[in-house]
BAPA-165239 format. One record per residue (C-alpha): x, y, z. Coordinates in pm, whole numbers, plus 32768, in hexadecimal, padded with zeros to 4 digits. Example, Ala and Ser with C-alpha at 12.3 -4.5 7.8 and 13.67 -1.06 7.14 Angstrom:
2
84CE7E3E830C 85577F9682CA 
REM end
This chain:
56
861E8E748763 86258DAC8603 85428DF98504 84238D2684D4 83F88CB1837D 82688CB28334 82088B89822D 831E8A96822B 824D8978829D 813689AD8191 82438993809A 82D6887080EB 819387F980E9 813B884D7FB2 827D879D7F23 81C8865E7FD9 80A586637F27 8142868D7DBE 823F855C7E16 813284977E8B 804784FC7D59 813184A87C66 819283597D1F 805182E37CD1 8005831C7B7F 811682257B42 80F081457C31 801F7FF47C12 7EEA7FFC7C5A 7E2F7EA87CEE 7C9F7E6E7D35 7C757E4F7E96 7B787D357E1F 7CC27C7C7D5D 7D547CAD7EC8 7C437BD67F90 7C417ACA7E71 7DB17A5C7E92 7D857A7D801B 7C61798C7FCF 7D2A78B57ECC 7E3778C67FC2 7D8E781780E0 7CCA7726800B 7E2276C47F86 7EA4769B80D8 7D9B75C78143 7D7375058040 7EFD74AE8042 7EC4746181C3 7DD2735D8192 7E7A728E805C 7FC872B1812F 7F7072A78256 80FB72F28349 80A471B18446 
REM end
């Protein structure tokens, strides 16, 4: 029978969690409020460009 190597999935884990860590220190960071505002902006724009040009 093979050996069974103990640990090799904590490891890998491990490596995980330091890639992930260090993705997002650099990554860009946005306000989930910022988020809803231009979903808000978004639709308002949409409507509003709906009823001045109206398709029909």
């Amino acid at each position: 029978m093979a050996k069974r190597r103990k640990g090799v999935g904590f490891h890998s884990a491990a490596g995980l969690v330091r890639y992930f860590d260090a993705e997002e220190k650099t990554a860009l960071k946005i306000s989930p409020w910022l988020v809803v505002a231009i979903a808000i902006g978004t639709m308002i724009a949409v409507i509003l460009a709906n009823i001045l040009y109206p398709l029909s």
